[in-house]
C-alpha positions in Angstrom: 2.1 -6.9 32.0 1.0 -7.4 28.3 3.8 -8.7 26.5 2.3 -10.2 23.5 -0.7 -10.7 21.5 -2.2 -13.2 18.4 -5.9 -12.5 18.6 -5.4 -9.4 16.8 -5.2 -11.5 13.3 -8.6 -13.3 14.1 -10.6 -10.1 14.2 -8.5 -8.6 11.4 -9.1 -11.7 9.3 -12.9 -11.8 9.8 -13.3 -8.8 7.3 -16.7 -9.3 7.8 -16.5 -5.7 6.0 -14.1 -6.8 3.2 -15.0 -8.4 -0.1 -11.7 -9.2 -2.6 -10.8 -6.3 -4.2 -10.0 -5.1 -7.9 -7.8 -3.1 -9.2 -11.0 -0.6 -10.5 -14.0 -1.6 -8.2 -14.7 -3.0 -5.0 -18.5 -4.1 -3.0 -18.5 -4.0 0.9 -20.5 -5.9 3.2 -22.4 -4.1 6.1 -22.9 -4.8 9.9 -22.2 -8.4 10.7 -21.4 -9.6 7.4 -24.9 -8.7 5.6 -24.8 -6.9 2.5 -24.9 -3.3 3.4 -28.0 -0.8 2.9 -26.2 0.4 -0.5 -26.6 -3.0 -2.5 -30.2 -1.5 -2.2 -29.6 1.7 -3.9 -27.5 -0.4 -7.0 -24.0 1.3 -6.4 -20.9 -0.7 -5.6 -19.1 1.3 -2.9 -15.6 1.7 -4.8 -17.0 2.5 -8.5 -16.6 6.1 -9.1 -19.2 8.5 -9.7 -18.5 8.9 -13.4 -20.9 6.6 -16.2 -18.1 7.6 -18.7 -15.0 6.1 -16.6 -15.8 1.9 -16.9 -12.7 -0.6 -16.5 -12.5 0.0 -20.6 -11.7 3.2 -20.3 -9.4 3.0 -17.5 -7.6 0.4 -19.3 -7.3 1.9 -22.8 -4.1 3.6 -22.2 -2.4 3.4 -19.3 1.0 5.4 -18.6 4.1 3.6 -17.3 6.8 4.9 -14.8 10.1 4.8 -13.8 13.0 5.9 -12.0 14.6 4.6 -15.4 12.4 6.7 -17.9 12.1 9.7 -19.3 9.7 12.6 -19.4 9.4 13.1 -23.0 7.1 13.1 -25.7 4.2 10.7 -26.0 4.6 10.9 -29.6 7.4 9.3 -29.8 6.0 6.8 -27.7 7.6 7.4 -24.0 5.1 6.8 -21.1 2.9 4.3 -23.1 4.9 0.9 -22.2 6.8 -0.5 -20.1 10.0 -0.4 -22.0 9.7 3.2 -23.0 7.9 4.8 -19.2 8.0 8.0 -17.9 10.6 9.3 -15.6 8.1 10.7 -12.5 4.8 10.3 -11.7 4.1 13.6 -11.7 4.8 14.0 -15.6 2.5 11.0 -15.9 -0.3 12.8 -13.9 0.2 15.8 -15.4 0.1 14.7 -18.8 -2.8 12.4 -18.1 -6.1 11.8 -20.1 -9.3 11.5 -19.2 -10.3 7.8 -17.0 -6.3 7.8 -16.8 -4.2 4.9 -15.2 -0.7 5.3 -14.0 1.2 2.2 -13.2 4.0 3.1 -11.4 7.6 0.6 -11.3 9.9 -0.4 -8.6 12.2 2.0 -7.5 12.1 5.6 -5.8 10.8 8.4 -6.7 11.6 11.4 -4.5 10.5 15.2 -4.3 12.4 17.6 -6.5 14.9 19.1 -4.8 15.0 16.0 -2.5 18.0 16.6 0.0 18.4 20.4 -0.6 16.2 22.4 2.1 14.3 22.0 5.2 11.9 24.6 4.1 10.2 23.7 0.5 6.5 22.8 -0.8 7.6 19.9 -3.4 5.5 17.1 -3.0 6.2 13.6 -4.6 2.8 13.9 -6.7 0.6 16.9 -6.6 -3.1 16.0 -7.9 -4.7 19.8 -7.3 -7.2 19.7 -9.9 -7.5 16.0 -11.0 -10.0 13.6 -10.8 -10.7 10.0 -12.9 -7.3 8.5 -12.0 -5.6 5.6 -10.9 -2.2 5.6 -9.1 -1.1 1.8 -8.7 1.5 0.1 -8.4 2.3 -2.4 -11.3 1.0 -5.6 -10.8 4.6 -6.7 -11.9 6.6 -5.4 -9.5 8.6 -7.1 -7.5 8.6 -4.7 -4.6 7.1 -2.0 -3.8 7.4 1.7 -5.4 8.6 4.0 -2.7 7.7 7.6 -2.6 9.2 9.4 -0.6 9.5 13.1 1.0 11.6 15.9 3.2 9.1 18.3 2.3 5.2 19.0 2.5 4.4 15.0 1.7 4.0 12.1 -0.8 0.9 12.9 -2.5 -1.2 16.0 -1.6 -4.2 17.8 -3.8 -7.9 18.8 -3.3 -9.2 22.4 -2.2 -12.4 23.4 -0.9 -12.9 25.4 -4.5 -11.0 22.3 -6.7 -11.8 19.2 -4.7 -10.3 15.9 -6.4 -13.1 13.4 -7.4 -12.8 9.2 -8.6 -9.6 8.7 -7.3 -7.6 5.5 -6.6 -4.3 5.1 -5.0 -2.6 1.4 -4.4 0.1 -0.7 -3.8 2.7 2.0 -2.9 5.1 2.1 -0.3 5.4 5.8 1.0 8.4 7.1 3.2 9.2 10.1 5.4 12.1 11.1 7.1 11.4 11.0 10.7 14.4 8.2 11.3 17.0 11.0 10.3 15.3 13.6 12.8 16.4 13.8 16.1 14.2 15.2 19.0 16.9 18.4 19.4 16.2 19.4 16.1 12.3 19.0 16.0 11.7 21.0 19.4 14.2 23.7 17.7 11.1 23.6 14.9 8.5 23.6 16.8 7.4 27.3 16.3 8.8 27.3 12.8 6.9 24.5 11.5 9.1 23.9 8.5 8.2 21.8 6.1 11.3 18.9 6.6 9.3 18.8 10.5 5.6 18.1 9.1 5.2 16.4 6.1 2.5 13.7 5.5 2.2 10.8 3.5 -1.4 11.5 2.0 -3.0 14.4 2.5 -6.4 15.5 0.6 -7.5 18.2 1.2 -11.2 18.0 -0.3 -12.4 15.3 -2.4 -15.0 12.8 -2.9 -15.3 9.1 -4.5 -11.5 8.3 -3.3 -10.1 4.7 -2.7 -6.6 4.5 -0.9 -5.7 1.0 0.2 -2.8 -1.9 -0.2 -0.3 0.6 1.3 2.6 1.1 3.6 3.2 4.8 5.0 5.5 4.9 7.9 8.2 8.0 8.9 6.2 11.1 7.8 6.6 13.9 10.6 2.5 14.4 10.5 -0.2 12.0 9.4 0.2 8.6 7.5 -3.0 9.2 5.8 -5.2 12.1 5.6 -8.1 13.0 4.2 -10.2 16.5 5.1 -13.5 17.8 3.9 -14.6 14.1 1.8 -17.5 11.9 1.1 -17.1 8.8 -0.1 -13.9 7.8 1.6 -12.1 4.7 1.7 -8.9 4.3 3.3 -8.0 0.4 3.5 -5.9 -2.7 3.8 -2.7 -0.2 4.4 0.0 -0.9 6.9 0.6 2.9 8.8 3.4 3.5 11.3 5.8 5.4 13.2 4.2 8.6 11.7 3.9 11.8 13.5 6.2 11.9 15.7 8.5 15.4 15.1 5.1 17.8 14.0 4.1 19.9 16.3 0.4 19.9 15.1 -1.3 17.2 17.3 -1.6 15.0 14.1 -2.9 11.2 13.9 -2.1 8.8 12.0 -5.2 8.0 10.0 -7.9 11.2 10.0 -10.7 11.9 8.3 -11.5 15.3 9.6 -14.1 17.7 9.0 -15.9 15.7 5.9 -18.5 17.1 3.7 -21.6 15.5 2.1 -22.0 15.8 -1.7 -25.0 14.1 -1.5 -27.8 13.2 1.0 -27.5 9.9 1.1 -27.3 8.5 4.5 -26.0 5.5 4.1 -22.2 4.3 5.3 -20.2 6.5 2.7 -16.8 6.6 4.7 -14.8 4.0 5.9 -11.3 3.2 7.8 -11.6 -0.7 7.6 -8.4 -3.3 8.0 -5.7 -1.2 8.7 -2.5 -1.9 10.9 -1.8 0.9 12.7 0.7 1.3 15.2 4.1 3.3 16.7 2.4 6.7 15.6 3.3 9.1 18.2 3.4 12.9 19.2 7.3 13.6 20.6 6.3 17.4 20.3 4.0 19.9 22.3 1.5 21.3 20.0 1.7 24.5 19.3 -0.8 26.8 17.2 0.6 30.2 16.6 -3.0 31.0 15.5 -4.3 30.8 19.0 -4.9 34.1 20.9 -3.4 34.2 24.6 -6.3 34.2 26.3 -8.3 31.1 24.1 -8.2 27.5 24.8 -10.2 25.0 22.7 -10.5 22.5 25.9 -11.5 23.0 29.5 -13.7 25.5 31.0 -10.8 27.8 32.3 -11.2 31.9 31.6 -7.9 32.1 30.6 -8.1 36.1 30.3 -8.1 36.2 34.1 -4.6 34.6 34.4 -2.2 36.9 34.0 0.3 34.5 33.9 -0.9 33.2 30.6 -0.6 37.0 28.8 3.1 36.6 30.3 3.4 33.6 28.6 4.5 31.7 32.4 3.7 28.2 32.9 4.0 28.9 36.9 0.3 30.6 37.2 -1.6 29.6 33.5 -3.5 26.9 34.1 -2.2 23.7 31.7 -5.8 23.7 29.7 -5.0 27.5 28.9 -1.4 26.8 27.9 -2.9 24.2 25.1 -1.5 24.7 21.6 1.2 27.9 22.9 4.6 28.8 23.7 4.3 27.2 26.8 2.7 23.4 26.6 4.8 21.6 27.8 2.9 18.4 27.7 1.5 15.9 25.3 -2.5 14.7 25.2 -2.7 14.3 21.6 -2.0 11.4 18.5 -4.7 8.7 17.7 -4.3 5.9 15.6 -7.8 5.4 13.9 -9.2 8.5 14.4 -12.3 10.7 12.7 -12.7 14.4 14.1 -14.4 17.2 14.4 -17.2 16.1 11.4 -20.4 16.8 13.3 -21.0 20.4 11.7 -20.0 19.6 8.4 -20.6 15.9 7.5 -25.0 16.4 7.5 -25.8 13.4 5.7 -24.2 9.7 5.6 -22.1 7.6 8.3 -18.5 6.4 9.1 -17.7 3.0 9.9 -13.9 2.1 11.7 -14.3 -1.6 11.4 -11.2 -4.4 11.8 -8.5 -2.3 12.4 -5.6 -3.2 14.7 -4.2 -0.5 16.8 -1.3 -0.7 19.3 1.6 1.5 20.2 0.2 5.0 19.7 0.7 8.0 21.7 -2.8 8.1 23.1 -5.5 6.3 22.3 -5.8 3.5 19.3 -9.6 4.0 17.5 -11.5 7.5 18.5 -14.9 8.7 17.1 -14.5 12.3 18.4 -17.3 15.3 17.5 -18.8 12.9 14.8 -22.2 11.6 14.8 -23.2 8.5 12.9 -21.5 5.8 12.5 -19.9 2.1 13.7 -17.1 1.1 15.4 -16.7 -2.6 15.2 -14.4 -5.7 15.5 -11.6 -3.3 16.3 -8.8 -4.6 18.3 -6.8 -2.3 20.2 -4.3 -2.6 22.8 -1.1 -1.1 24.5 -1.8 2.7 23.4 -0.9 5.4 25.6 2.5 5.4 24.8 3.0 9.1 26.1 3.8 8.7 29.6 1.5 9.1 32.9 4.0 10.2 35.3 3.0 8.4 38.0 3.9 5.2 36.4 7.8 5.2 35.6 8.6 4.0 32.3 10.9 1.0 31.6 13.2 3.1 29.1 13.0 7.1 29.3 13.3 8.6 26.2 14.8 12.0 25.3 11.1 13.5 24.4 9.7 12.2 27.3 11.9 13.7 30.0 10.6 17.1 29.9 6.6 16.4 29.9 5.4 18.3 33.0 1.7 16.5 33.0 0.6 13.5 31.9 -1.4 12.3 29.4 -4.9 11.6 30.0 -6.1 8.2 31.3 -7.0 6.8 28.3 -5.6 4.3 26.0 -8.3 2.3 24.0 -11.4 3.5 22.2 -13.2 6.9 22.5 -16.4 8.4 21.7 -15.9 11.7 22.2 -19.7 14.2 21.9 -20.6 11.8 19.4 -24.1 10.8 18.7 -26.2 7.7 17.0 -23.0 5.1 17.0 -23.0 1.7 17.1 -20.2 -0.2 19.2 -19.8 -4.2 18.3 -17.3 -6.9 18.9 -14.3 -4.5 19.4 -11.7 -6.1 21.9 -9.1 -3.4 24.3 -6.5 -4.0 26.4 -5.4 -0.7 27.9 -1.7 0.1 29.3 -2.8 0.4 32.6 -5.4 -0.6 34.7 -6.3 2.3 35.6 -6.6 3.8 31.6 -10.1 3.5 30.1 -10.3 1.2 28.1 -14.0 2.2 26.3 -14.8 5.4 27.3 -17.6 8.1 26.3 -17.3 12.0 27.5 -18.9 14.7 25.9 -17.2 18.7 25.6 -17.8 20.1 28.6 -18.5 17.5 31.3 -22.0 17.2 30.1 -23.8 13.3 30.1 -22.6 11.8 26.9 -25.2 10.5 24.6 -26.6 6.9 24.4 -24.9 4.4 22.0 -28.4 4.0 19.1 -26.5 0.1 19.5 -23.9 -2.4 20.3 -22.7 -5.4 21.8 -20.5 -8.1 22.2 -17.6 -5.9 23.3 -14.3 -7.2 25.3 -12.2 -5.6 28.0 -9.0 -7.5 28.6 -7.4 -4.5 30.8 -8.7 -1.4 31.9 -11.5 0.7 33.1 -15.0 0.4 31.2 -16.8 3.9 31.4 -20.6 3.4 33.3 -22.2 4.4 29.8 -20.7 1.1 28.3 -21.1 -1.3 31.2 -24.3 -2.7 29.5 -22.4 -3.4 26.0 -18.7 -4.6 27.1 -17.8 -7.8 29.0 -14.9 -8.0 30.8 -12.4 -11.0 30.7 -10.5 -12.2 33.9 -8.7 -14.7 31.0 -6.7 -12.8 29.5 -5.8 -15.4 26.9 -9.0 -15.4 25.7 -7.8 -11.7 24.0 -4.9 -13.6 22.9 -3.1 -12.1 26.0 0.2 -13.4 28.1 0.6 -12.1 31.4 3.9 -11.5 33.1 4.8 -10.4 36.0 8.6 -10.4 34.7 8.2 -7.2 33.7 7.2 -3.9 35.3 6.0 -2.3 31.9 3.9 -3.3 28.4 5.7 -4.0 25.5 3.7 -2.7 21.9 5.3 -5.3 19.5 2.6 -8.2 19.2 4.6 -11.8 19.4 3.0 -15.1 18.9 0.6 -16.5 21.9 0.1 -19.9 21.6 -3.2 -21.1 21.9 -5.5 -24.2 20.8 -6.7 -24.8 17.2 -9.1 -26.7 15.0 -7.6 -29.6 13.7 -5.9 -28.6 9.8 -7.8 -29.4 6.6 -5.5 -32.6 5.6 -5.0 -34.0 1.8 -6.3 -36.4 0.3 -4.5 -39.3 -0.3 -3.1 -39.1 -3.8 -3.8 -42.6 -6.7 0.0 -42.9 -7.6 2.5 -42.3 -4.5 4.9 -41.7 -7.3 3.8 -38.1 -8.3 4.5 -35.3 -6.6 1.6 -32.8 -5.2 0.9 -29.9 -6.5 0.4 -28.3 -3.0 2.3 -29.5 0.1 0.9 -29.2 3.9 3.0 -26.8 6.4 2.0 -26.9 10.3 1.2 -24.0 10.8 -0.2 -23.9 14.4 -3.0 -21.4 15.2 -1.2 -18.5 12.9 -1.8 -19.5 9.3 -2.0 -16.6 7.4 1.1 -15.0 5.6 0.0 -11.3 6.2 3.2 -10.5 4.7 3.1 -12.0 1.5 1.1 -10.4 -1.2 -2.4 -12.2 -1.3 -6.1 -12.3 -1.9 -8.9 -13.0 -0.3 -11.2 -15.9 -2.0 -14.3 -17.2 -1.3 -15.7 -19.3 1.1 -16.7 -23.1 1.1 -18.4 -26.0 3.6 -15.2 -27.6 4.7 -16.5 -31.2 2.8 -15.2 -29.3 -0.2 -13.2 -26.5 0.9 -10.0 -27.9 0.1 -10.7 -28.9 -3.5 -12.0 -25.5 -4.3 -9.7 -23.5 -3.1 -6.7 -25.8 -4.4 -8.6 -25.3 -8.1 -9.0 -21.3 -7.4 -5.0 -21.4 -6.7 -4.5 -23.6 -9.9 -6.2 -21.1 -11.9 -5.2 -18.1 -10.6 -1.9 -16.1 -9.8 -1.0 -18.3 -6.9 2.1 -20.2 -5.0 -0.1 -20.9 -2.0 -3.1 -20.8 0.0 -4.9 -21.1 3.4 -7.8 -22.5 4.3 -9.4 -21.2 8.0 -12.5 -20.5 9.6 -14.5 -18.1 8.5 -16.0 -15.7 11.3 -18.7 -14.1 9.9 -21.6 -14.4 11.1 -23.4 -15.9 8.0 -20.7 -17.8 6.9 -20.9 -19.4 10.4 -19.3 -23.1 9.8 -17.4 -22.3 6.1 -13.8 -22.1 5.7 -12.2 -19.0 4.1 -9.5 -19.3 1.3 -6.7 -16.6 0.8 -4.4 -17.3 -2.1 -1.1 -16.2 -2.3 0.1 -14.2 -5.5 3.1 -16.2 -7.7 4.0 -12.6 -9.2 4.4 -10.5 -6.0 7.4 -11.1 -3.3 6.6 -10.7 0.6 7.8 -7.7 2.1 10.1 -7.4 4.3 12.1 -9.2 2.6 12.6 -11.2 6.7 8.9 -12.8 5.3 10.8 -14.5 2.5 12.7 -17.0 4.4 10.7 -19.6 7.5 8.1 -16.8 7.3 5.9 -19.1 10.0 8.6 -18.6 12.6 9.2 -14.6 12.9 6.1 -13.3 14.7 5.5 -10.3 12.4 5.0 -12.3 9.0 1.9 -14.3 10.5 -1.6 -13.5 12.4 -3.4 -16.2 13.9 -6.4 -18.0 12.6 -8.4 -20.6 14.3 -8.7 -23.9 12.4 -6.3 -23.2 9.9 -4.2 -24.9 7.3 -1.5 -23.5 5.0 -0.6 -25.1 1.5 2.3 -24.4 -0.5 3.8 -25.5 -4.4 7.0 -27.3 -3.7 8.9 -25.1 -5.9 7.6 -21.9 -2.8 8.4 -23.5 -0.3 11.8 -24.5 -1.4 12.0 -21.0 -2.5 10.8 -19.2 0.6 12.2 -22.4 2.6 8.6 -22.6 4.3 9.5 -24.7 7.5 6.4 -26.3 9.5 5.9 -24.0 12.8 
């Protein structure tokens, strides 16, 4: 059984994808760490397509909220400091110039009418019909804004006739109300589809040149994150879980889902890169009240010659003809990383699902499904397939799982589903079961599935490898060498990672100081082979031959907004033999506030590293009371 798992830090922290990002722009590295094909063309991924919209302009006059302001007139100053902000963000938006910023203070902000219905289309922020905005939190704060819903969602906007454009969302915490649902009451929903039962985080509905990262959505009904009928599509460095759960629309949690090209560029334009993703799970049957009785969108069954099915029976309609109606009474659907259903739409660029943990979904964790270009890389996915296969009895049998009739299928890693020309490198998957695919490829239909145009380097810790994929994933009797324990304790996986020891580089030491009567600046902490505080606000430096690497990343943490830094290897490819440095922000407190005291010792505040070495100022670590590991 897999109970545990650390090697899902050292892909995550190879952001071979990832350069440090600012507040206005961002540049992304390609396919194994070489600047990517747009460095070519001159454009910076993350700079929105707008001349007139430069860091100047976005930082002439930014508005300032908070659950402390008010929402009146700028004239009188309100909105234009932080001692005179607006009340909600949605004043600020709406009153918003052009190449607007909104910072956004601690505290919550909450839907009007918060409380009052289960049927209401209030959102937190509505940005139908905006574009050249920023919606950040404040670099002050000393935790993070909350938004949060019991209606539609947290921040909705874009329409096929009004789609958003240059827009930036950061640093917000954004929460649903799934934890005060119970099962009862959502399968009493499920053919209303109110809006308490299906709210999302983010939804956009059309949109292009949008950037949403640094996040944490968890709780929403439906989707974390959402974006439908984009180009140019970023969604980043956000922390999604226990989403969609009580919806009773197959939802994932992370979609980008029948995109549009605005240009004919084919270059990567869309990306779902560094993500933590995890616990997102459909309780509900889906159900479509759009679907005719005798119309399935899977299978080859002609469901007009059941009768059974017009009747609306389960005894006598096949299950593939009961999809999405009264009558399902089963569960195949919820992703974690997933991108769907772009392959008539999206003509012109490619998608790239790169570094992403995945574990604990319903079905599978990273799926490329009816898309065609793209790259799936340095994933690392394992113990999806939370929605039972009833032949295997689960350890604890919860309320939505007693009534499934069928069982989900016997999949649980990554998926290319009918999707042509994509790459497949350095991903690692540990399925639930031994017999769940691990990689798999189908195509609608039963037809061959088409040829991968590349890939490599792939790892199978568990599972079954589909015969299209033999060539390109290797499969590990070691299980440690996935960062895998093995127990036979246990007659079922647990999802929550916990730390796996394993060996590690000898630490970057310090120098011996001239006077042993001053104190340093920056004290040592064992930190074992998980040195990286994912938990605590931080960003990522450069990289430097280890000879130096301590000096210069002790110098960028002087000179920066910094209480500590790491040093580890660095695994891209052409950084081969450097040593990465993260730096760890003085102004911003780790959250949960559990990553505030010994954050080294709880699991869940740390990913591993491999040759790694933490450093903190003696006034942190007394602070934080930073124990060695």
């Amino acid at each position: 059984m897999i109970l545990s798992r650390t090697s899902i830090a050292a892909l995550l922290l190879s952001l071979a994808s990832l350069q440090a990002v600012q507040s206005t722009t961002s540049s992304l590295r390609g396919a194994d760490g070489t600047t990517n094909e747009r460095a070519h063309h001159h454009r910076h991924l993350f700079e929105f397509d707008n001349p007139a919209c430069g860091d100047a302009e976005f930082s002439t006059q930014p508005f300032y909220v908070s659950p402390d302001g008010n929402n009146w007139s700028q004239e009188n100053g309100w909105g234009l400091s932080i001692e005179k902000p607006f009340k909600t963000i949605q004043h600020a938006v709406d009153n918003r110039n052009d190449c607007q910023t909104i910072y956004i203070m601690d505290g919550v902000y909450q839907n009007n009418y918060y409380g009052q219905s289960f049927n209401h289309n209030n959102k937190v922020v509505n940005l139908n019909g905006v574009s050249d905005l920023k919606l950040l939190a404040h670099p002050d704060v000393t935790s993070r804004p909350i938004l949060e819903f019991d209606g539609p969602g947290g921040i909705f906007g874009g329409s096929a006739s009004s789609p958003l454009k240059n827009i930036e969302i950061a640093g917000l915490e954004i929460r649903g109300p799934n934890a005060a649902i119970t099962y009862e009451e959502a399968m009493a929903d499920r053919e209303m589809k109110r809006s308490y039962f299906t709210g999302r985080g983010i939804a956009i509905w059309a949109g292009s040149y949008i950037y949403i990262h640094d996040l944490k959505v968890h709780h929403c009904p439906a989707s974390g994150i959402r974006v439908n009928k984009g180009d140019y599509i970023t969604i980043a460095d956000s922390e999604v879980y226990s989403n969609t759960w009580w919806s009773s629309s197959a939802e994932s949690a992370i979609v980008l889902a029948e995109s549009v090209s605005v240009d004919t560029n084919t270059w990567i334009k869309m990306r779902l890169t560094n993500n933590l993703v995890y616990d997102n799970i459909n309780k509900i049957p889906y159900y479509n009240p759009n679907y005719a009785w005798d119309y399935s969108p899977i299978g080859n069954e002609d469901c007009s010659s059941y009768s059974a099915c017009e009747q609306e029976l389960v005894e006598g309609c096949p299950w593939e003809c009961r999809y999405g109606k009264k009558t399902q009474d089963y569960i195949i659907d919820g992703m974690g990383v997933y991108v769907t259903r772009n392959s008539d739409t999206y003509l012109y660029g490619q998608m790239e699902l790169s570094d992403n943990v995945a574990y604990g979904n319903g079905i599978n964790g990273v799926v490329f499904h009816r898309t065609d270009r793209g790259v799936v890389k340095r994933n690392t996915v394992y113990d999806n397939g939370v929605v039972p296969r009833l032949e295997y009895e689960e350890a604890v049998m919860e309320d939505w799982m007693v009534n499934l009739s069928k069982s989900r299928q016997s999949y649980s890693g990554i998926v290319l589903n009918s999707a042509e020309e994509v790459k497949l490198w350095s991903n690692n998957v540990s399925a639930r079961y031994e017999t769940d695919y691990a990689f798999n490829t189908v195509e609608d239909g039963g037809a061959t599935p088409p040829p991968l145009s590349a890939g490599g380097n792939n790892r199978v810790c568990k599972g079954i490898v589909s015969p299209e994929l033999a060539s390109v994933v290797s499969e590990e009797t070691d299980a440690s060498v996935c960062g895998i324990v093995v127990s036979s304790s246990s007659p079922t996986a647990s999802p929550t990672p916990q730390p796996t020891p394993q060996p590690t580089k000898q630490p970057v030491t310090l120098e011996p100081t001239d006077s042993p009567t001053v104190a340093p600046k920056y004290i040592e902490i064992s930190c074992g082979n998980k040195c990286h505080l994912i938990q605590w606000p931080y960003k990522m430096g450069s990289s430097y031959v280890p000879s130096v690497a301590y000096e210069e990343c002790e110098y960028d943490c002087d000179n920066g907004d910094c209480k500590a830094f790491s040093l580890q290897d660095d695994t891209r490819s052409n950084f081969s033999g450097y040593k990465r440095c993260f730096l760890y922000k003085a102004s911003k407190e780790p959250s949960p506030e559990i990553c505030a005291n010994d954050p080294l010792s709880h699991p869940f505040c740390s990913y591993a590293t491999t040759g790694g070495s933490f450093f903190v100022t003696p006034a942190a670590k007394e602070q934080y009371n930073v124990q060695n590991m």
